[in-house]
VEXVO-818834 format. One record per atom (N, C-alpha, C, CB): atom name; y, x, z; residue number from 0; residue in one letter. Coordinates in pm, whole numbers, plus 50000, padded with zeros to 5 digits. Glycine has a CB too. Example, Ala and Ser with C-alpha at 12.3 -4.5 7.8 and 13.67 -1.06 7.14 Angstrom:
BEGIN
[N,[49431,51319,50780],0,A]
[CA,[49550,51230,50780],0,A]
[C,[49670,51320,50780],0,A]
[CB,[49553,51131,50905],0,A]
[N,[49775,51285,50708],1,S]
[CA,[49894,51367,50714],1,S]
[C,[50003,51290,50787],1,S]
[CB,[49940,51408,50572],1,S]
This chain:
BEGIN
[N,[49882,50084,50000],0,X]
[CA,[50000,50000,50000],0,X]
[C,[50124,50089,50000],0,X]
[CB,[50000,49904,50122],0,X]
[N,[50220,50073,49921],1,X]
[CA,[50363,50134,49939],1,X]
[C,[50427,50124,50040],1,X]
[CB,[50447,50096,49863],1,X]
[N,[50403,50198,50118],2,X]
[CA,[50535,50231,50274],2,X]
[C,[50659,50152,50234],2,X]
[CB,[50606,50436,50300],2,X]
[N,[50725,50183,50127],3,X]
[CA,[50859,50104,50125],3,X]
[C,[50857,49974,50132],3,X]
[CB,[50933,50124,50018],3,X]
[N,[50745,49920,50112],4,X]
[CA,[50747,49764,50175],4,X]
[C,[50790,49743,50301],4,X]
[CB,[50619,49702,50182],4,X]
[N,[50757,49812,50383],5,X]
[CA,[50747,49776,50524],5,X]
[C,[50956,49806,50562],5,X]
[CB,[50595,49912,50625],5,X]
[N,[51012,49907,50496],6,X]
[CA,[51145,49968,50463],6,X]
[C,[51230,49839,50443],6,X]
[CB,[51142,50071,50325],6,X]
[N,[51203,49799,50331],7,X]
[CA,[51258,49711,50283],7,X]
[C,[51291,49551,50376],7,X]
[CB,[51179,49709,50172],7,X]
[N,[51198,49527,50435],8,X]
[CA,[51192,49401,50528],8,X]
[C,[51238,49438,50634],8,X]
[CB,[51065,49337,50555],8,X]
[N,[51351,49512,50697],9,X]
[CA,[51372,49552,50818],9,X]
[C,[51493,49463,50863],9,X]
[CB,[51393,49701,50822],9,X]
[N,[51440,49347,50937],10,X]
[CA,[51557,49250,51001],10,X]
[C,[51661,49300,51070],10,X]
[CB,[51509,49158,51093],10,X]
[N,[51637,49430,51143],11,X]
[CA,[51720,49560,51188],11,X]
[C,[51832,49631,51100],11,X]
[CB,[51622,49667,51210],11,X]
[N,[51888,49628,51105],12,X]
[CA,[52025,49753,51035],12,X]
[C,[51971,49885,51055],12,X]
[CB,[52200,49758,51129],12,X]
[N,[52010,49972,51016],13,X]
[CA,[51943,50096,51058],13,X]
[C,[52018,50167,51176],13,X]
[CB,[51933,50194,50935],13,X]
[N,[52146,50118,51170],14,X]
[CA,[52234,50182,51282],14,X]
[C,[52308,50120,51404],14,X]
[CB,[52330,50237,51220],14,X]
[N,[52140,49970,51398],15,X]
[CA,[52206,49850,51500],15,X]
[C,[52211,49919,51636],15,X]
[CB,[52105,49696,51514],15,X]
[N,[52107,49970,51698],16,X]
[CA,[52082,50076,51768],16,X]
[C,[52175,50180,51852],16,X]
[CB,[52027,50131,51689],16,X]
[N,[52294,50238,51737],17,X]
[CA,[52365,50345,51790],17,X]
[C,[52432,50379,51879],17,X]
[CB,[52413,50371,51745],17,X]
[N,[52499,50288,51893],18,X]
[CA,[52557,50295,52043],18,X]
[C,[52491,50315,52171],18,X]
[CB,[52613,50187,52069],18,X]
[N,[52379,50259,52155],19,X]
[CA,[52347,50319,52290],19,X]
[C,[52246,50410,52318],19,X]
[CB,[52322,50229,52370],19,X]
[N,[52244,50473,52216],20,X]
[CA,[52168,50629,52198],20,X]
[C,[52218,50746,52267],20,X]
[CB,[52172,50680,52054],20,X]
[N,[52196,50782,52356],21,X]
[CA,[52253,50894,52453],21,X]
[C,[52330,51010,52289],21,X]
[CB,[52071,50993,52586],21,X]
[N,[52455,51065,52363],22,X]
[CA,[52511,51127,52264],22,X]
[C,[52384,51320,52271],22,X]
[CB,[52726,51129,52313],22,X]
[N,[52395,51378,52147],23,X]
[CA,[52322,51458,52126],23,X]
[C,[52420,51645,52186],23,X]
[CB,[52277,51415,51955],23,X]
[N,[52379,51698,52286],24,X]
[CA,[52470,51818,52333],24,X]
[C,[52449,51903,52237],24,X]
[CB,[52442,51885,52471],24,X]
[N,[52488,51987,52218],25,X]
[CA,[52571,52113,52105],25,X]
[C,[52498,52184,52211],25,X]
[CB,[52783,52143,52072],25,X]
[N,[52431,52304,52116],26,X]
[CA,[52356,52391,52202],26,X]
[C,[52399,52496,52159],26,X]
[CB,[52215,52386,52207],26,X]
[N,[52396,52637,52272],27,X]
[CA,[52473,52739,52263],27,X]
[C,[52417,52789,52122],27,X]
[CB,[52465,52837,52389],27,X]
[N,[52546,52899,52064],28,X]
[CA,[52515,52961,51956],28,X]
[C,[52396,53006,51966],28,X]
[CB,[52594,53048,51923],28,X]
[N,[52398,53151,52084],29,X]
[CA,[52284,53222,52101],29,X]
[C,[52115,53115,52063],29,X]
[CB,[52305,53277,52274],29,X]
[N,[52129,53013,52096],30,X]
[CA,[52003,52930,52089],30,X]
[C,[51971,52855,51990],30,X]
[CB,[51992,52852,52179],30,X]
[N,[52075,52870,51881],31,X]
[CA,[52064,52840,51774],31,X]
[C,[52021,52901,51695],31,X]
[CB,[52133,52812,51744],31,X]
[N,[52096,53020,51711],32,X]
[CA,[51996,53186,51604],32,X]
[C,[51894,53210,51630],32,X]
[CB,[52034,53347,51613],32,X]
[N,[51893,53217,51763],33,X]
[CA,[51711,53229,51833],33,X]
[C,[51623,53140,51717],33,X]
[CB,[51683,53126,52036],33,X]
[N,[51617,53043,51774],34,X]
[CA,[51587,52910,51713],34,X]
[C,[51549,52905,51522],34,X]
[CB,[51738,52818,51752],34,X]
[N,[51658,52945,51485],35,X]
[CA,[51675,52990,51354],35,X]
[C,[51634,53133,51288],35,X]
[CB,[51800,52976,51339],35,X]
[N,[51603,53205,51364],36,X]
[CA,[51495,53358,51341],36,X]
[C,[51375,53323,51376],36,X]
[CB,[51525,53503,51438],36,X]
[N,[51325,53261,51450],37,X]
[CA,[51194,53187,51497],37,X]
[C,[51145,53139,51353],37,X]
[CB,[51222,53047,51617],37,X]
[N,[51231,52986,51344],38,X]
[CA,[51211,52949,51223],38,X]
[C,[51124,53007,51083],38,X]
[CB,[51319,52943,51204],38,X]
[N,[51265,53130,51075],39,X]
[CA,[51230,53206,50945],39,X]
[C,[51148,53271,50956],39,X]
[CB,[51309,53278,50888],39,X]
[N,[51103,53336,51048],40,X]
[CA,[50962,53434,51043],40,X]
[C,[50901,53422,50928],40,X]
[CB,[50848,53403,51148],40,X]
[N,[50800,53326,50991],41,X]
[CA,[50660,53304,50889],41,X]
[C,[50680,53262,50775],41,X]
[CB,[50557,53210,50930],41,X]
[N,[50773,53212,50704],42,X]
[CA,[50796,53140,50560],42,X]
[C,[50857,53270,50493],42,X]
[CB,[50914,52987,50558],42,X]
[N,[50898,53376,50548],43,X]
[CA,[50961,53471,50441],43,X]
[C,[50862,53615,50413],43,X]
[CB,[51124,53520,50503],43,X]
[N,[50936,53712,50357],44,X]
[CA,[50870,53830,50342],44,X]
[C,[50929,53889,50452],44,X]
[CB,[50882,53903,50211],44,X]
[N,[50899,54038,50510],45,X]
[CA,[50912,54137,50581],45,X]
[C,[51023,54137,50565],45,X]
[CB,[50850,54241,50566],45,X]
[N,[51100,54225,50426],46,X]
[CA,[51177,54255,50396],46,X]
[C,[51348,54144,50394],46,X]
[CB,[51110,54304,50300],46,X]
[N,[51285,54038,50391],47,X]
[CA,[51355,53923,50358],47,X]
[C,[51397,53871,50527],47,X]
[CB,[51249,53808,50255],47,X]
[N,[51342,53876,50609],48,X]
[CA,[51341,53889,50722],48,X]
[C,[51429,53974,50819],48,X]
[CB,[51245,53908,50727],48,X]
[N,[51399,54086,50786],49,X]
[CA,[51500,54225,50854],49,X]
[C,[51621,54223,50733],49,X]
[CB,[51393,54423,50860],49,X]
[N,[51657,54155,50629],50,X]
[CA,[51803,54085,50582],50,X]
[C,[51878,53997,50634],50,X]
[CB,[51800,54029,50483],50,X]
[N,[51783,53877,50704],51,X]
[CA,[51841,53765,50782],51,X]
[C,[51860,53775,50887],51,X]
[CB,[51790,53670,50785],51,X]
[N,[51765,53888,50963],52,X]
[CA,[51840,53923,51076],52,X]
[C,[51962,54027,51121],52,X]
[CB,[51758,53947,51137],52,X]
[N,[52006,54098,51001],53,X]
[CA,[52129,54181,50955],53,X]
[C,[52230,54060,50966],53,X]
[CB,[52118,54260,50788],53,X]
[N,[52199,53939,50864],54,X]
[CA,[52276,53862,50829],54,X]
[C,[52318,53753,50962],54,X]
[CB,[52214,53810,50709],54,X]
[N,[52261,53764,51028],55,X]
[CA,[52277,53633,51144],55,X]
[C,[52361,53730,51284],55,X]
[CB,[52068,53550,51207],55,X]
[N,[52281,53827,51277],56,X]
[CA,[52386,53925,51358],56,X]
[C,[52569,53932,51341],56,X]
[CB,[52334,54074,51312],56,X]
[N,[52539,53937,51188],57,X]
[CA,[52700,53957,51180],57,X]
[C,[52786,53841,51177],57,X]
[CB,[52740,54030,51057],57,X]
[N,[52704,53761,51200],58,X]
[CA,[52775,53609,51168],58,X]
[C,[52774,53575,51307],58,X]
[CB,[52685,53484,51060],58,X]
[N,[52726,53589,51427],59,X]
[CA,[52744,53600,51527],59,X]
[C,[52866,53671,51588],59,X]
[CB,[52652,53633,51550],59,X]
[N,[52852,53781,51558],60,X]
[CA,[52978,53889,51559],60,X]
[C,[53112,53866,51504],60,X]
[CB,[52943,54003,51488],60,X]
[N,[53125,53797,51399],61,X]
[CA,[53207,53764,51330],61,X]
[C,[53256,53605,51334],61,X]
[CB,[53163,53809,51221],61,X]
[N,[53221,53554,51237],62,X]
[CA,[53277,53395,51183],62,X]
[C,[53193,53243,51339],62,X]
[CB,[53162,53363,50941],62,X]
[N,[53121,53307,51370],63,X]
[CA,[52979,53236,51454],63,X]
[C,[53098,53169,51568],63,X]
[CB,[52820,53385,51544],63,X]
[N,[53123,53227,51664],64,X]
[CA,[53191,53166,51752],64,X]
[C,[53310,53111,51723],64,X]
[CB,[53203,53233,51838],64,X]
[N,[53427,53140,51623],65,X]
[CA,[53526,53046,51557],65,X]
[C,[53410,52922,51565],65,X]
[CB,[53595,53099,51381],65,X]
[N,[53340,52897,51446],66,X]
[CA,[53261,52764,51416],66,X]
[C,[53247,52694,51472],66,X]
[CB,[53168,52754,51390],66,X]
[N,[53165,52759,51574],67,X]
[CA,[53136,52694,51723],67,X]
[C,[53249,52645,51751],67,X]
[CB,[53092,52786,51844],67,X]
[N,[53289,52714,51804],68,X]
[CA,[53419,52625,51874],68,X]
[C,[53497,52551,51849],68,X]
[CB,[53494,52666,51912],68,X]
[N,[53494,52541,51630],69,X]
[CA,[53526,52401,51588],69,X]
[C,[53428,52331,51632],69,X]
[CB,[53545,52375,51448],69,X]
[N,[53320,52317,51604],70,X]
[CA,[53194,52217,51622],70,X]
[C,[53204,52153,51754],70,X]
[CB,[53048,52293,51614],70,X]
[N,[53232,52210,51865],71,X]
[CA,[53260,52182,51951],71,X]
[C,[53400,52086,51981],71,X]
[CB,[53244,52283,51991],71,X]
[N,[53492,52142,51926],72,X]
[CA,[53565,52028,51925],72,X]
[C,[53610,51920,51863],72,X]
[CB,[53622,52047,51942],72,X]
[N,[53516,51903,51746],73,X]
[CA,[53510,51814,51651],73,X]
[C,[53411,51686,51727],73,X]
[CB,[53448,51891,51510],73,X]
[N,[53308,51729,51779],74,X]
[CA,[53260,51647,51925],74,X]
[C,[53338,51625,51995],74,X]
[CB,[53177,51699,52013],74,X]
[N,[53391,51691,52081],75,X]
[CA,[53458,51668,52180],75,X]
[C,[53591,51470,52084],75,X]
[CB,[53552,51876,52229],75,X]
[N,[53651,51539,52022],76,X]
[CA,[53731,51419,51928],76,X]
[C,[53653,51308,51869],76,X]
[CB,[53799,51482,51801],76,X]
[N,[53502,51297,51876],77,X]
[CA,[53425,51184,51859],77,X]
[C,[53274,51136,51961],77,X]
[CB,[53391,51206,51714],77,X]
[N,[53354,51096,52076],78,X]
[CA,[53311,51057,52183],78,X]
[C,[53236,50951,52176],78,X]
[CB,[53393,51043,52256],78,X]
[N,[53241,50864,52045],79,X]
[CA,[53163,50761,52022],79,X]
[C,[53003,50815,51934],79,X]
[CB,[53265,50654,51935],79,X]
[N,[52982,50910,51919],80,X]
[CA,[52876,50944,51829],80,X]
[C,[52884,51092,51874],80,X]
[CB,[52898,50907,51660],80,X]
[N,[52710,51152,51836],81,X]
[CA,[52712,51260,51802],81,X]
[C,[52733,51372,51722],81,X]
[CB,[52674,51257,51814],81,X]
[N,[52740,51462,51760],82,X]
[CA,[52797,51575,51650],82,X]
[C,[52776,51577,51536],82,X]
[CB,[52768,51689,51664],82,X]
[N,[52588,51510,51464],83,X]
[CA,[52535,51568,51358],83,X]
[C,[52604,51426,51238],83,X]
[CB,[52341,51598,51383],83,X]
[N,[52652,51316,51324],84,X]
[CA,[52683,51214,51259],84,X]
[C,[52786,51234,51149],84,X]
[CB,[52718,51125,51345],84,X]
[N,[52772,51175,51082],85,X]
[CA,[52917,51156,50959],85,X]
[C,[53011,51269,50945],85,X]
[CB,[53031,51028,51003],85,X]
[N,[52920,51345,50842],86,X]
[CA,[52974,51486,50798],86,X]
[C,[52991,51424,50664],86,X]
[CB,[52869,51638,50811],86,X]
């Protein structure tokens, strides 16, 4: 049977829900790269690997915490929803 049947008949809105979905916290940079070198491990090459971790270093060092700290206050200015919402 086609799954989108079941899609299609949804007496629900998809975003009837939202409001009272606990809002989603912004997690430190550091735990994001973690998170995101974890990730990449196993799907890349060696070589491709010790590039992304050159590359995530300096973006840490550099541009990483500006971002953040928009991201952060781009949340902070939408108190009704979470961060990942309506980009």
């Amino acid at each position: 049977m086609d799954p989108s049947v079941f899609l299609n008949h949804s007496s629900i809105p998809t975003m009837h829900f939202q409001d009272s979905l606990p809002r989603m916290p912004i997690p430190p940079l550091a735990d994001t790269v973690d998170k995101y070198i974890e990730a990449l491990k196993p799907v890349v090459s060696e070589a491709q690997f010790a590039e992304a971790v050159v590359a995530t270093a300096e973006f840490v060092a550099n541009e990483g915490p500006e971002l953040h700290k928009k991201l952060v206050e781009r949340d902070q200015a939408r108190l009704d929803t979470s961060y990942i919402n309506e980009w």
